[in-house]
VMD Tcl script that draws the C-alpha trace (Angstrom):
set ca {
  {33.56 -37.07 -8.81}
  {33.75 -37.60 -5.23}
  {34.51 -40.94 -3.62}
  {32.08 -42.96 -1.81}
  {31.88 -45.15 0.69}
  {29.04 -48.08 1.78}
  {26.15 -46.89 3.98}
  {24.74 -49.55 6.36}
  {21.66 -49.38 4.35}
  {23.40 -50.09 1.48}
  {23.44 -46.75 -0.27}
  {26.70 -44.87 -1.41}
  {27.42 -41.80 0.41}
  {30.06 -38.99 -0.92}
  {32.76 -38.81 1.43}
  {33.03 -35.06 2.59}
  {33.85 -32.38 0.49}
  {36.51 -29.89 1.23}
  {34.36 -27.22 2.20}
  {37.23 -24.41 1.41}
  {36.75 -25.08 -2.28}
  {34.62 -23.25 -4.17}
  {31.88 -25.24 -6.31}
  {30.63 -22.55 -8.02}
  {32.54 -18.99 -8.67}
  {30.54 -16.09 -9.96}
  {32.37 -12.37 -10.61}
  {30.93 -9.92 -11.73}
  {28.23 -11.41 -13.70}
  {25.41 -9.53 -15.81}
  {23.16 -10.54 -18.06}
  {21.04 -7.86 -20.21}
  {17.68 -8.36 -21.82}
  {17.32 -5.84 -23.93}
  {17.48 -2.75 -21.86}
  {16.81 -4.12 -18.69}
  {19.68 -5.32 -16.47}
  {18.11 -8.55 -14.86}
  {21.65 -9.20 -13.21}
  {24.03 -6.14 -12.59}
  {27.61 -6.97 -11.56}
  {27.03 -10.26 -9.23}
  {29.91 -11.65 -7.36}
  {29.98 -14.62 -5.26}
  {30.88 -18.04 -4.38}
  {29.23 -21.20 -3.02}
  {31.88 -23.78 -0.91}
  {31.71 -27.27 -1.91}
  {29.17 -28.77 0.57}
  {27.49 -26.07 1.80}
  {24.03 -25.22 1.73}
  {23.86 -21.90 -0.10}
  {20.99 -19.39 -0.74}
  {19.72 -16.82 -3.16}
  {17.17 -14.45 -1.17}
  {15.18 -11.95 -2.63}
  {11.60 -10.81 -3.63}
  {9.95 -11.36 -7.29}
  {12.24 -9.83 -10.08}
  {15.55 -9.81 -7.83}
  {17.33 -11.44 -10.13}
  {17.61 -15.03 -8.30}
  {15.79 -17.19 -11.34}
  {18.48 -15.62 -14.12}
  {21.35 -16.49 -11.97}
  {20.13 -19.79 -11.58}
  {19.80 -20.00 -14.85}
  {23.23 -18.56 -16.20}
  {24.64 -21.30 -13.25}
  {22.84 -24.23 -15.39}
  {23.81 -23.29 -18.56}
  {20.32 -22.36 -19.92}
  {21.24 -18.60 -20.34}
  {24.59 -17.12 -21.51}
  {25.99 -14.65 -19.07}
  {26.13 -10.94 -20.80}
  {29.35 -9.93 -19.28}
  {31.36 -11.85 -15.69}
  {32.59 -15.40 -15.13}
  {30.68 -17.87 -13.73}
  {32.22 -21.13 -12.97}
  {30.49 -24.06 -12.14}
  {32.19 -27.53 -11.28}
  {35.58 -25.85 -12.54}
  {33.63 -25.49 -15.60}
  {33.23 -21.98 -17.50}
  {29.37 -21.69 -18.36}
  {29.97 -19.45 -21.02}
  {32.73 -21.50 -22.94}
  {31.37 -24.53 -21.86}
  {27.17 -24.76 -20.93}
  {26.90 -28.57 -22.07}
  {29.97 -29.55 -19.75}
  {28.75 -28.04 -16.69}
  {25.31 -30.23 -17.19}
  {26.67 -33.84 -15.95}
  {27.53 -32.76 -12.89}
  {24.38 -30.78 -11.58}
  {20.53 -30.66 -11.47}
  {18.57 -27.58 -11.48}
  {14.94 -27.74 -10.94}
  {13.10 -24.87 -12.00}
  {9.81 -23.01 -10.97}
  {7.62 -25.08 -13.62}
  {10.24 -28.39 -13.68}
  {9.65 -30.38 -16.25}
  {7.31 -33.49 -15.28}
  {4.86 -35.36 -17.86}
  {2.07 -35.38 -16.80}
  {0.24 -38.37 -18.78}
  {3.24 -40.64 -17.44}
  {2.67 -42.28 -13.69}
  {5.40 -41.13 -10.64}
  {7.63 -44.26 -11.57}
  {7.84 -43.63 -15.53}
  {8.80 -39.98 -14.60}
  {11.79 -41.33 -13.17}
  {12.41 -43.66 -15.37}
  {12.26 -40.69 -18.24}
  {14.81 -39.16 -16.61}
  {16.89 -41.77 -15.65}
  {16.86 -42.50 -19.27}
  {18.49 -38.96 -20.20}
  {20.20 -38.51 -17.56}
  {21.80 -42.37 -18.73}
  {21.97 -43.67 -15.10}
  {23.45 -46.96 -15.42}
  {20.30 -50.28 -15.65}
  {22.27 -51.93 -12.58}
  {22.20 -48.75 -10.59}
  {18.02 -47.51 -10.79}
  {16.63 -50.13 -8.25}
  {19.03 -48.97 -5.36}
  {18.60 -45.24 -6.04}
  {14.82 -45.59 -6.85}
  {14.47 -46.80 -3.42}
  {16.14 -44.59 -1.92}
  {14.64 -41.61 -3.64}
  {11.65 -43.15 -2.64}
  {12.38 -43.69 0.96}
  {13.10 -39.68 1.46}
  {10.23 -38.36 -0.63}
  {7.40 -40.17 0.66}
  {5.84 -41.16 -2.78}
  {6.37 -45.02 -3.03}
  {2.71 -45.30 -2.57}
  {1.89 -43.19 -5.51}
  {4.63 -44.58 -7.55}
  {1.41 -45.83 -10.37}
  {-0.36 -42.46 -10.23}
  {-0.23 -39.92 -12.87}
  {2.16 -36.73 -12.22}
  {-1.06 -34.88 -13.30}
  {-3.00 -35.96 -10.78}
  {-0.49 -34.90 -7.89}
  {-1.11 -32.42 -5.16}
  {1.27 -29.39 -5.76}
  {3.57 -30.52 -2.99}
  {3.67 -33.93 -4.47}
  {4.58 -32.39 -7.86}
  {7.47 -30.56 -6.57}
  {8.65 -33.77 -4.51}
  {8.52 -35.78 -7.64}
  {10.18 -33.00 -9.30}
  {13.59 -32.89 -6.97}
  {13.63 -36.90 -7.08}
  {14.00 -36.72 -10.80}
  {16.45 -33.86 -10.65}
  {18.07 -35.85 -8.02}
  {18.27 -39.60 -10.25}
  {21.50 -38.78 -11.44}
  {23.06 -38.01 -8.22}
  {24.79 -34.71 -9.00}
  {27.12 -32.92 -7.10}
  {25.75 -29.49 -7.68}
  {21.90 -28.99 -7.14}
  {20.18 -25.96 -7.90}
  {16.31 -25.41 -6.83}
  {14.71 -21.81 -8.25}
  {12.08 -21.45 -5.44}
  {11.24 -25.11 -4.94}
  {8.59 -24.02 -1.63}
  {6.60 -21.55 -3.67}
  {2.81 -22.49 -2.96}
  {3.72 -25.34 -1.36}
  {1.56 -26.62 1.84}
  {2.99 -26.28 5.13}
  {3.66 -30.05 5.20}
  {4.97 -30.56 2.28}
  {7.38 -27.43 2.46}
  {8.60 -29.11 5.70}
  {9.13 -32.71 3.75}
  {11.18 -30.70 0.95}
  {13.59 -29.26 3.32}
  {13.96 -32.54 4.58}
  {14.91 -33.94 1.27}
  {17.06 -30.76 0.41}
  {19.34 -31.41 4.34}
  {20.01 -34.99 3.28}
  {21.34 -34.02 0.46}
  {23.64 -31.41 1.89}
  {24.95 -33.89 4.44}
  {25.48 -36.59 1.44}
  {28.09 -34.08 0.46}
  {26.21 -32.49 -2.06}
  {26.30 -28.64 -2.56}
  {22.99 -26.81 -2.90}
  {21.91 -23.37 -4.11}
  {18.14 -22.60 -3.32}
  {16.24 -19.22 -4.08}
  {13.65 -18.05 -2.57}
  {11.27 -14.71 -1.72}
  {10.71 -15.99 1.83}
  {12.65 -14.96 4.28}
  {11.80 -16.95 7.20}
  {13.71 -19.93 5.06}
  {16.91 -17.38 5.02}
  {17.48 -18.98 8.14}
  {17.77 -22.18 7.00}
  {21.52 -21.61 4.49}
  {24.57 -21.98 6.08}
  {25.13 -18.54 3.89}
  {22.80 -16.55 2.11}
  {23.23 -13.88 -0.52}
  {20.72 -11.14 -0.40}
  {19.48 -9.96 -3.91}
  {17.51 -6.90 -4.95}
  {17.24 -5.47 -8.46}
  {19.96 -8.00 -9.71}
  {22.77 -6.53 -7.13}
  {24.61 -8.04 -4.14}
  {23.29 -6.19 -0.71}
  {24.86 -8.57 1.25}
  {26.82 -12.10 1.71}
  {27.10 -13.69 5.17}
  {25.37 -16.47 7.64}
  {21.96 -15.70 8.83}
  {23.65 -15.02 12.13}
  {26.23 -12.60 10.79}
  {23.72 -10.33 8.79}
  {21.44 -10.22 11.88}
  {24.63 -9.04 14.10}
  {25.39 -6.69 11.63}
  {22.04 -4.85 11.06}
  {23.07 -1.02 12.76}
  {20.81 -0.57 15.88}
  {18.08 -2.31 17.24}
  {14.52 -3.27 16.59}
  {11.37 -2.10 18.55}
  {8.52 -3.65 18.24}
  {5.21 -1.53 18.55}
  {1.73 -2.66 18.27}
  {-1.18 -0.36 17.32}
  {-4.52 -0.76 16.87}
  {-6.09 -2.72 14.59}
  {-6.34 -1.22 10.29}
  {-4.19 1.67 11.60}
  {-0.29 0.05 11.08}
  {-0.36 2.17 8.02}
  {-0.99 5.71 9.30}
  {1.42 4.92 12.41}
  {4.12 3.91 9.87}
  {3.92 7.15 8.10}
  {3.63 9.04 11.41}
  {7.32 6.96 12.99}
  {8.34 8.20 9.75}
  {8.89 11.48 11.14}
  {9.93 10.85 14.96}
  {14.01 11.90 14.82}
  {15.17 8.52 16.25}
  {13.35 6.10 13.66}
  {16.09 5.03 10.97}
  {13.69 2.29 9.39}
  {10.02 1.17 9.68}
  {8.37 -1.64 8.22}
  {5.19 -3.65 8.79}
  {4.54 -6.66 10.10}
  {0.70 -7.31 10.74}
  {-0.92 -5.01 13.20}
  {3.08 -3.89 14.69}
  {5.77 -1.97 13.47}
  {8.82 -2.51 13.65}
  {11.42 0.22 13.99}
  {14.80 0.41 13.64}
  {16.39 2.44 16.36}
  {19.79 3.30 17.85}
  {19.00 1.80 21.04}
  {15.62 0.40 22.15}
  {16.56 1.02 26.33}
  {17.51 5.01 25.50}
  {15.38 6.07 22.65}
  {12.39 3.68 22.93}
  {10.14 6.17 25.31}
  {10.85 9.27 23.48}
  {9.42 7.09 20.26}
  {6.68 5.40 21.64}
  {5.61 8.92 23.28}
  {5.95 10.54 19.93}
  {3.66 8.07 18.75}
  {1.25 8.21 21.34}
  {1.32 11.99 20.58}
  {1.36 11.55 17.05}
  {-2.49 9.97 17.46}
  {-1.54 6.57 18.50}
  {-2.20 6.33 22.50}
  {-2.58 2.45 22.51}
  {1.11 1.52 21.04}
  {2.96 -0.53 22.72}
  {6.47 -1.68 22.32}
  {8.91 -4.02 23.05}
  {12.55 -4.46 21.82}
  {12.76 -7.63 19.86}
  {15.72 -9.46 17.76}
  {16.04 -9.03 14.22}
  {14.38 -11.57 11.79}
  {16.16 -11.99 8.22}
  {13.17 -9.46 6.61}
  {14.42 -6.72 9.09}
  {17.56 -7.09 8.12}
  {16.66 -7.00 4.35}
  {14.87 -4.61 4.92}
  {17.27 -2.53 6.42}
  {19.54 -3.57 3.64}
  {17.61 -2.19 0.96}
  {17.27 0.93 2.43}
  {20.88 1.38 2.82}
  {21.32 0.62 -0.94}
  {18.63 3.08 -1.85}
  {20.64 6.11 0.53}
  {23.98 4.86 -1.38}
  {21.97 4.86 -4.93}
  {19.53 8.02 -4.27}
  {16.61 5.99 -3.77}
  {14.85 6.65 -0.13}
  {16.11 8.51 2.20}
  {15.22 7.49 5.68}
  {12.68 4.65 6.02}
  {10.99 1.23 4.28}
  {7.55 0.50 3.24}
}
mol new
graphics top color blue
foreach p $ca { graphics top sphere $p radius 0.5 }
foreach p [lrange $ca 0 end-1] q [lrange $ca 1 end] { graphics top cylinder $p $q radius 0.2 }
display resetview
C-alpha cells in the first residue's frame, strides 16, 4: 500500500506514486471463446498513477481485458500482471487491491443508496472506525448525500452509475477499473463522473477506463486503441494525433448526400481516407494547401458543386479511423478508404 498523509479536510491522501512503475503489465495476452479470438496477442502497460484508457467500438475487445485484469476471466495464453500479482496464478490476490465496475455493476436495488454502501463496505471488510470519514467523502464527490434513503431502483441512470463507482470506490483501491462507466449516461452526469474518476487519479490512484467514444480519448494521459482484440496503437492523445500521416480536409456537402460524396472522394487520386461526420467529410490528404483544390474540384465535378472545404486538425476518431485502415492494408482488409 501506499503511504498517506492528512488532508486539511481530514481525509487521507496517497502520497504520489512513482509514475515509472508499471501497475499493471499485460504481454501478449489472448483469451479464446471457443473459436472466436475476443483478445489476440495484447501487449501493454499502465504506470502507477496514470490515467489510462481502453478505446474502441462494441466487440473490440476492451470488456474481456477488463475482465482478465480483475480476475473474473482466465487469460487463454500472455501474462497479465496486476499489482505485481499474476492473474492467472493468482485471480483472488489481485482482488484487495482494485475495483472494477462493470457495464451492469452490481447494485441492489430493493436496498436504499446508504445500505448499498454499507453492503459493500461489508465485503469489501472496511474497517467500523473508518466508514463515517470515507462515507462522507464519497458522498461529498458524488453528489448523492441527499438521496442517501432512496432506493438504488429508483435512481436515474446517471445516479446508478455514480452510486456504482462510490461502492467500487469504499475500499479505497489502488487500481480502479471502469468498463464503459459513461455509456447512456446524461450529459451532466457524464461530466460529474469524470469528475469523480480525476480525483481519484490525483489521490494517486491508477485508473483504466474503456470506452466506444472517442471524444473522451482525449481525456487519458495514454490511450490504447483496440479493434478486433489487437493493439493499433499506444500513445497520448497528442502523440497519435501528430502521428496520423497527412492532413485532414474538411468538406461539407449538401444535405442526405454525405454518402454518395464519400463514395465519389473514394476515387479522387489524392484521398487516402474518408469518413463521415454529419453532413461533411472528412478526408485524409497529403497536404490540405497543395492537394485540397484538385479534390474539392474533383468533387465538384464528380456531382457535388456546393462542397466546401476547410483543413481542420485531427480529432481522436480520425485518427482511429485512419488506424484501422492501416491495419486492414497490413491484414488484407480495405484497401484505400473508411466507411
Amino acid at each position: 500500500m501506499s503511504p498517506e498523509s492528512p488532508r486539511s479536510d481530514g481525509a487521507a491522501v496517497k502520497a504520489p506514486a512513482d509514475r515509472d512503475v508499471d501497475a499493471i503489465r499485460v504481454e501478449q495476452l489472448t483469451r479464446r471463446f471457443g473459436d472466436l479470438v475476443a483478445v489476440d496477442s495484447l501487449s501493454l502497460s499502465v504506470r502507477r498513477g496514470e490515467l489510462f484508457g481502453l478505446v474502441g467500438p462494441d466487440g473490440a475487445g476492451k470488456t474481456t481485458t477488463l475482465r482478465v485484469l480483475a480476475g473474473v476471466l482466465r487469460p487463454s495464453a500472455g501474462v497479465a500482471i496486476v499489482g505485481g500479482i499474476d492473474v492467472a496464478r493468482d485471480p483472488e490476490g489481485v482482488k484487495g487491491q482494485l475495483a472494477y465496475m462493470s457495464q451492469r455493476f452490481g447494485l441492489y436495488a430493493d436496498l436504499t443508496v446508504i445500505e448499498n454502501l454499507e453492503f459493500y463496505a461489508d465485503l469489501y471488510r472496511v474497517p467500523r472506525g473508518e466508514r463515517a470519514a470515507r462515507l462522507a467523502r464519497l458522498f461529498r464527490f458524488s453528489g448523492l448525500e441527499p438521496f442517501r434513503d432512496r432506493l438504488a431502483g429508483k435512481l436515474s441512470g446517471g445516479m446508478k452509475q455514480k452510486l456504482g463507482l462510490s461502492c467500487a470506490l469504499i475500499h479505497e483501491p489502488e487500481i480502479l477499473l471502469l468498463d464503459e462507466p459513461t455509456f447512456g449516461v446524461d450529459p451532466i452526469s457524464r461530466r460529474d463522473l469524470w469528475l469523480i474518476v480525476h480525483e481519484m487519479v490525483a489521490r494517486g490512484v491508477t485508473v483504466v477506463v474503456s470506452t466506444a467514444y472517442m471524444d473522451e480519448a482525449e481525456r487519458f494521459d495514454r490511450l490504447a486503441m483496440i479493434h478486433r482484440g489487437r493493439l493499433l496503437a499506444l500513445d497520448t492523445p497528442d502523440a497519435l494525433r501528430r502521428g496520423l500521416a497527412g492532413e485532414i480536409l474538411a468538406v461539407r456537402v449538401a444535405a442526405g448526400r454525405a454518402r454518395a460524396a464519400r463514395d465519389a472522394a473514394r476515387a479522387i487520386p489524392h484521398v487516402r481516407r474518408v469518413a463521415i461526420f454529419g453532413d461533411r467529410l472528412h478526408l485524409t490528404i497529403g497536404s490540405a494547401a497543395a492537394e485540397g483544390p484538385a479534390v474539392v474540384a474533383a468533387l465538384r465535378g464528380a456531382g457535388f458543386p456546393a462542397a466546401e472545404s476547410e483543413p481542420i486538425e485531427p480529432s481522436m476518431e480520425d485518427v482511429f479511423i485512419d488506424k484501422i485502415g492501416a491495419d486492414a492494408e497490413t491484414t488484407g482488409g480495405i484497401t484505400r478508404s473508411g466507411a
